[in-house]
C-alpha positions in Angstrom: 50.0 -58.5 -23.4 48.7 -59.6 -20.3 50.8 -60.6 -17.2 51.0 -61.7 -13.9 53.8 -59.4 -13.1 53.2 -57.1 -10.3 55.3 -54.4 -7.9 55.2 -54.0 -4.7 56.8 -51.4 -2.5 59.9 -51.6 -5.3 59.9 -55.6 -5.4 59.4 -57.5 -8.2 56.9 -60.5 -7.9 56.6 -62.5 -10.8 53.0 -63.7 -10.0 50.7 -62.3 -7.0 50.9 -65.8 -5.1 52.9 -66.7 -2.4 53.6 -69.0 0.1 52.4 -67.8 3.7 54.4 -68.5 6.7 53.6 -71.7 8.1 54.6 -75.7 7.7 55.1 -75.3 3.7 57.8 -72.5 4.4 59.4 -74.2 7.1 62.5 -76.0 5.2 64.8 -74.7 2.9 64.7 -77.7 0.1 60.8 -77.2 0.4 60.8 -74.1 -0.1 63.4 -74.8 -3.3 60.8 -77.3 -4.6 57.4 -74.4 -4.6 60.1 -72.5 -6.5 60.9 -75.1 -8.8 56.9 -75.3 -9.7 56.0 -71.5 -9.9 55.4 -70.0 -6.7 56.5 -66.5 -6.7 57.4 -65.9 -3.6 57.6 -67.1 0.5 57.0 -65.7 3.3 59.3 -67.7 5.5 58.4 -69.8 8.6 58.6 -67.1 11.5 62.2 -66.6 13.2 62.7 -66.0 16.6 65.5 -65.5 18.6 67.4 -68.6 19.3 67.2 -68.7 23.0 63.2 -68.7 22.6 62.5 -72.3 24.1 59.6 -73.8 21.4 58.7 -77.7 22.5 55.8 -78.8 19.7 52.3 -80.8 21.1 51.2 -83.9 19.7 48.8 -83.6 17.9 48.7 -80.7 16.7 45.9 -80.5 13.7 42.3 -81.0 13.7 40.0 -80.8 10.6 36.3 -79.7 9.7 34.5 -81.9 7.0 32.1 -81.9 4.6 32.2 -85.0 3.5 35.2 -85.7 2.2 36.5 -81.6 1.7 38.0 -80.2 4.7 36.5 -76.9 4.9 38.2 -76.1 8.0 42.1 -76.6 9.3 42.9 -75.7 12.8 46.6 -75.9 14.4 48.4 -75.3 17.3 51.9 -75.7 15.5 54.5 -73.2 16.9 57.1 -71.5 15.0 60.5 -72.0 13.3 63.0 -74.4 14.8 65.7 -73.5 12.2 68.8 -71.6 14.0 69.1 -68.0 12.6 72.0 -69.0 10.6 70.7 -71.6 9.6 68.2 -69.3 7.9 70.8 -67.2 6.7 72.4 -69.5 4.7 69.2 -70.9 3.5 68.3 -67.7 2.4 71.7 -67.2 0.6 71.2 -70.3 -0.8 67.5 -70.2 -2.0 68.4 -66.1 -3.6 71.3 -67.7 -5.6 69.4 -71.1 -7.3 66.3 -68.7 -7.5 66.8 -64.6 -8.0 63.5 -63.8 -9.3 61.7 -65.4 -6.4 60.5 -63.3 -3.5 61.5 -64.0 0.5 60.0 -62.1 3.1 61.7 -63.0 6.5 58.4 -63.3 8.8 60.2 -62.4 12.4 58.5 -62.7 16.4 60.1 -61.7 19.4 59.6 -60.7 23.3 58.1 -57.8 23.6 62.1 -56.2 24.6 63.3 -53.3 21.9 67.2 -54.9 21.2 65.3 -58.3 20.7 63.0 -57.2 17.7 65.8 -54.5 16.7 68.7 -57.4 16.6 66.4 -59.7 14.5 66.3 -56.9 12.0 69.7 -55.9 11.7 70.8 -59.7 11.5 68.5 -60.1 8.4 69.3 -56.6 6.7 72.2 -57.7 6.0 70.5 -61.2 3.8 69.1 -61.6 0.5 65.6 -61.5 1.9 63.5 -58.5 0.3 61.1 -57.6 3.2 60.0 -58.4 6.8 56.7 -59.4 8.1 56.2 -58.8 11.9 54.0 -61.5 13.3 51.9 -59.9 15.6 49.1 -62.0 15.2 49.7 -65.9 15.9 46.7 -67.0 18.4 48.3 -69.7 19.8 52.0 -68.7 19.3 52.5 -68.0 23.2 50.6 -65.1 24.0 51.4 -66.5 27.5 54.8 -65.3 26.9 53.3 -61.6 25.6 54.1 -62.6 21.9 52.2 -63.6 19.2 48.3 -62.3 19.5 48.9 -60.9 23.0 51.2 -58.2 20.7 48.6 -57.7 17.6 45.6 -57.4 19.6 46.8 -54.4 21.6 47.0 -50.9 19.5 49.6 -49.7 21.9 52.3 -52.2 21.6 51.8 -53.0 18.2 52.6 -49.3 17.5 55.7 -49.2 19.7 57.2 -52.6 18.3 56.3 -51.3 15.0 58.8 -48.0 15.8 61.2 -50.2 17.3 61.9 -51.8 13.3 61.6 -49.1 11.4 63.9 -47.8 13.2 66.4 -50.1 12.2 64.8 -51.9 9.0 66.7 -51.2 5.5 64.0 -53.6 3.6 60.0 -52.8 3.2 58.4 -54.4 6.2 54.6 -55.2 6.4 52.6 -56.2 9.8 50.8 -59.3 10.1 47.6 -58.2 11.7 45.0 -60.2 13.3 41.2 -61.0 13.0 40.8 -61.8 16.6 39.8 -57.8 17.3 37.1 -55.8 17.6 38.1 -53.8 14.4 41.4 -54.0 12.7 41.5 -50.7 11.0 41.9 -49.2 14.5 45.4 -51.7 14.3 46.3 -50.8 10.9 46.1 -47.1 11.3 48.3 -47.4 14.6 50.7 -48.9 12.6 50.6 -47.4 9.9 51.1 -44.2 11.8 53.8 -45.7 13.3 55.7 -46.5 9.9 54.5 -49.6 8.5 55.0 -50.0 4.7 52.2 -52.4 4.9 49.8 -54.8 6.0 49.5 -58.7 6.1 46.0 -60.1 6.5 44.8 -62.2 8.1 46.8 -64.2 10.3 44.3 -67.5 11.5 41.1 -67.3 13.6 41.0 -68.1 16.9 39.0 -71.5 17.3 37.9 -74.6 19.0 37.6 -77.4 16.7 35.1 -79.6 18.2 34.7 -81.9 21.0 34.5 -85.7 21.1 31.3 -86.6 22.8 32.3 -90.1 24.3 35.4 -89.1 25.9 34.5 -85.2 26.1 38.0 -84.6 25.1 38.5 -81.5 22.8 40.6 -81.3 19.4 43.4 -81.4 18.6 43.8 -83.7 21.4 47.2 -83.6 23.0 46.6 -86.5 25.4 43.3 -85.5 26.2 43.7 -81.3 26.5 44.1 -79.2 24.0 44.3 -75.3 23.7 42.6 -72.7 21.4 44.3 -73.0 18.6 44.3 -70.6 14.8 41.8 -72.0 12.4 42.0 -71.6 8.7 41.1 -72.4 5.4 38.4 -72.8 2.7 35.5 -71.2 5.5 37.9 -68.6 6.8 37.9 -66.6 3.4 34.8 -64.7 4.2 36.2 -62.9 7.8 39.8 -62.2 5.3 38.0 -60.4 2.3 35.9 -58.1 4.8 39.1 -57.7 7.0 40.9 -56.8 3.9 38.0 -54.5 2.8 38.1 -52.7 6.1 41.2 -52.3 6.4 41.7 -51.1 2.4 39.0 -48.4 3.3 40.8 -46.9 6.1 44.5 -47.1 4.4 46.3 -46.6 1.1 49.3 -49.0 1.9 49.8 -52.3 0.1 47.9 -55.4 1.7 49.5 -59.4 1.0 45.8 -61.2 1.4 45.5 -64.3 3.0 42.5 -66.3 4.2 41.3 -69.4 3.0 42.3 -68.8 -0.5 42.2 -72.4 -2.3 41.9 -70.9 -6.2 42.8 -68.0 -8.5 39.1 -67.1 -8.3 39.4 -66.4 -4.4 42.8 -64.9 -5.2 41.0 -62.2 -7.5 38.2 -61.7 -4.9 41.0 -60.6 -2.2 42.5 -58.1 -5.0 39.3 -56.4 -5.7 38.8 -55.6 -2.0 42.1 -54.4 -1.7 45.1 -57.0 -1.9 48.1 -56.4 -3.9 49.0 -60.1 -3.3 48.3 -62.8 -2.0 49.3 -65.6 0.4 48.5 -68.9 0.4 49.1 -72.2 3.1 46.2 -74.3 4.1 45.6 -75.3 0.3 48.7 -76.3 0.1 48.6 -78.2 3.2 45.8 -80.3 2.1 46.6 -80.4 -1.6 50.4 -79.8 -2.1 52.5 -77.1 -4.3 51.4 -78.0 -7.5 48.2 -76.3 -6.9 49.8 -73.0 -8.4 49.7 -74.1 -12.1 46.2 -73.9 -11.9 46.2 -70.9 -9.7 48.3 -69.0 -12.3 46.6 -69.8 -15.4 43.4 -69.5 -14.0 44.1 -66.0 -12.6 45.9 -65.2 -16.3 42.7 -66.6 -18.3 40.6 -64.6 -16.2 42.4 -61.0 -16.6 42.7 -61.7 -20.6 39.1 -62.2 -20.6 38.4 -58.7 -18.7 41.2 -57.3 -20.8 43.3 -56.5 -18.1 47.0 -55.6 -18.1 48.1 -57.5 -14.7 46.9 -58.1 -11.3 47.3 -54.5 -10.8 44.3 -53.4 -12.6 42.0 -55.8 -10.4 43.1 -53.8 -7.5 40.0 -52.4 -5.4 37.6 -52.8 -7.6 35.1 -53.7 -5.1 35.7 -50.9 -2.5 33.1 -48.5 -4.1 30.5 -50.7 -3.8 30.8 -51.0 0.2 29.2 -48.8 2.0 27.3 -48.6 5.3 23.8 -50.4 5.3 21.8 -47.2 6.0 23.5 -46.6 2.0 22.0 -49.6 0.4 19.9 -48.7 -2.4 16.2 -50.2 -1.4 14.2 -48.4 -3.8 14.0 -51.3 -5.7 13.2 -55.4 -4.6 13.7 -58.8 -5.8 11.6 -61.7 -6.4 12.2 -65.6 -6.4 11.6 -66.6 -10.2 11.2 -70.5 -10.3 12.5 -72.7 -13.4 9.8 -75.2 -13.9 11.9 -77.4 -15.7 15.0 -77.5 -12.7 12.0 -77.4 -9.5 11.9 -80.9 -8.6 8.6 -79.7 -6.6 10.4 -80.7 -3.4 8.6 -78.3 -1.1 11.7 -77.1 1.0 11.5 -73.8 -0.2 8.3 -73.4 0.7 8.4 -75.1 4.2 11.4 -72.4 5.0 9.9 -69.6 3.5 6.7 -69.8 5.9 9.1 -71.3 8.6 11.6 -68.4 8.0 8.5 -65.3 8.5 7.4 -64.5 5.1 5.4 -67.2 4.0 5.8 -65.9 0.8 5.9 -69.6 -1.4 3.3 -71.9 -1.9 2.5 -75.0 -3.8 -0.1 -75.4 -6.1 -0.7 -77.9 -8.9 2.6 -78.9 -8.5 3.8 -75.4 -9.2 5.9 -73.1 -6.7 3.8 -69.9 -6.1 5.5 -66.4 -5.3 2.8 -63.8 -3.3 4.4 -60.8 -4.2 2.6 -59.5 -1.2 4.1 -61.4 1.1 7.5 -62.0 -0.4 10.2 -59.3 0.8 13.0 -60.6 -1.7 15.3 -62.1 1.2 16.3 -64.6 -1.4 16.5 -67.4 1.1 14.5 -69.6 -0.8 17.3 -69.4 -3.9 20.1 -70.5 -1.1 18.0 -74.0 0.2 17.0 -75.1 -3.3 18.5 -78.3 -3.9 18.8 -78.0 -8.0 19.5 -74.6 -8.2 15.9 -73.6 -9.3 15.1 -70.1 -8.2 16.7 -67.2 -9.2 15.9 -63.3 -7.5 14.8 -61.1 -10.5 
């Protein structure tokens, strides 16, 4: 019978989705309530040390649109403002009402050995299952040498990495970031360093826009704003390659996140490499009930494919990377046109000889393919309107 059950590094998650750490994870009764409707997990809003001064901007979101779909999210939110006992208890509390559920204490500190090393101790002595070490927040003040400043340097993400393993009696799994020039060369510092495993990706560093009239940027905090970690639905393309890359350079598990808004992204992010996956944005936009759909969509799909559990979906994309100079091109496409679909538009046509082929042409109200001159970019099958050309 199939099942969303899987294991990871020993611990048991009921399904493969689970809450990232952001605004969804940063209260204990909302955190009680994605239980309540299915989530298996949540990685918890980071913790610092309580003498790290946080002081929030206003505002602190700004959105990309198309239409009425925000296909973009970026924020400038810090992190937790709950005490460390306070998290304690709500940990206690949370493990109690829900003992199946997963909590992974996501943890930040200076870059100073006893501060990272007491944040550990403190929380190996919880209910929480694992750590996440974020490395990786763009905006979470790299002016202070945390956050970004930490995951973008090889160096000191390997030494804080050896600082908690040191002292960590739970799995622990480094957030990495995208904001690099290549993130295996950060996983395999880790890694080397003791990491159980890898989080990715943690948001993309952005500017949102600009408004024209007033030339102030977004979010606008009383006219300024900073860069800020953008997210979401258009993010989910830089995740699955950083996932990819990172799966190709390292055996360890991998908790995806990156703009994951369905089950169908969800099983895209396990065949490159994810054991689970993490999810916020969606959630931000369209609240926690979005994992009933998530889980029997993902549970429909593995029946179909006659898969066990989420397990067997696991890298089944990795062999069919490969370096471009290993692309089979012994063989090429060509557009085929469905008369009945072609609304004889022309766009295709203007592109293609706009686009350097000039390959399409129009005649007698028919879309014409040179095979001559076509080279199978299958451009033309991405413009048309009604879906109407197909490479064969």
């Amino acid at each position: 019978m199939t099942t969303l059950a899987t294991k990871v590094l020993g611990i048991d998650f009921e399904n493969p989705f689970i809450l990232a750490s952001a605004p969804p994870t940063a209260k204990i009764e909302s955190i009680d309530k994605a239980f309540s409707l299915g989530w298996g997990g949540a990685v918890l809003k980071t913790i610092t040390p309580d003498n790290l001064e946080m002081i929030e901007a206003s505002q602190r979101y700004a959105t990309w649109k198309v239409g009425n779909k925000i296909c973009g999210f970026e924020n400038i939110e810090l992190l937790s403002h709950l005490t460390i006992q306070q998290w304690l208890d709500g940990i206690k509390y949370l493990k109690q009402k829900h003992p199946t559920k997963v909590q992974i204490a996501s943890i930040m500190a200076p870059v100073v050995k006893e501060e990272w090393q007491n944040l550990v101790k403190t929380f190996n002595n919880s209910e929480v299952d694992a750590f996440e070490l974020n490395f990786s927040c763009p905006h979470g003040m790299p002016e202070k040498g945390i956050g970004m400043a930490i995951g973008t340097s090889a160096e000191i993400s390997s030494m804080i990495t050896k600082w908690v393993m040191e002292v960590a009696k739970k799995p622990v799994f480094v957030k990495l970031s995208p904001n690099v020039t290549n993130i295996a060369e950060i996983a395999r510092a880790v890694e080397k360093a003791g990491a159980n495993g890898f989080s990715a990706i943690n948001t993309v560093q952005s500017l949102m826009g600009v408004d024209l009239e007033t030339f102030e940027p977004m979010p606008n905090v009383n006219g300024k704003t900073t860069f800020g970690g953008y997210s979401g639905i258009s993010v989910k393309p830089i995740g699955l390659r950083c996932v990819a890359q990172i799966r190709q350079n390292s055996n360890l598990p991998i908790l995806g996140i990156g703009g994951i808004a369905n089950w169908h992204d969800a099983a895209e992010y396990m065949t490159v490499g994810a054991d689970i996956v993490q999810v916020c944005t969606e959630v931000m936009v369209n609240g926690y009930a979005v994992i009933g759909a998530m889980k029997q969509g993902l549970l429909n799909y593995l029946e179909s494919k006659g898969f066990n559990s989420p397990s067997d979906l696991k890298n089944r994309a990795i062999a069919n990377l490969s370096a471009h100079e290993k692309l089979p091109k012994s063989t090429q496409v060509y557009p085929h046109i469905d008369d009945v679909l072609c609304i004889k538009c022309g766009k295709c046509v203007t592109i293609c000889n706009e686009s350097e082929h000039s390959a399409l042409s129009l005649l007698n109200g028919h879309v014409i393919v040179s095979h001559e001159a076509c080279v199978g970019c299958s451009l033309c099958s991405h413009i048309c309107p009604k879906s109407a050309i197909v490479m064969k």
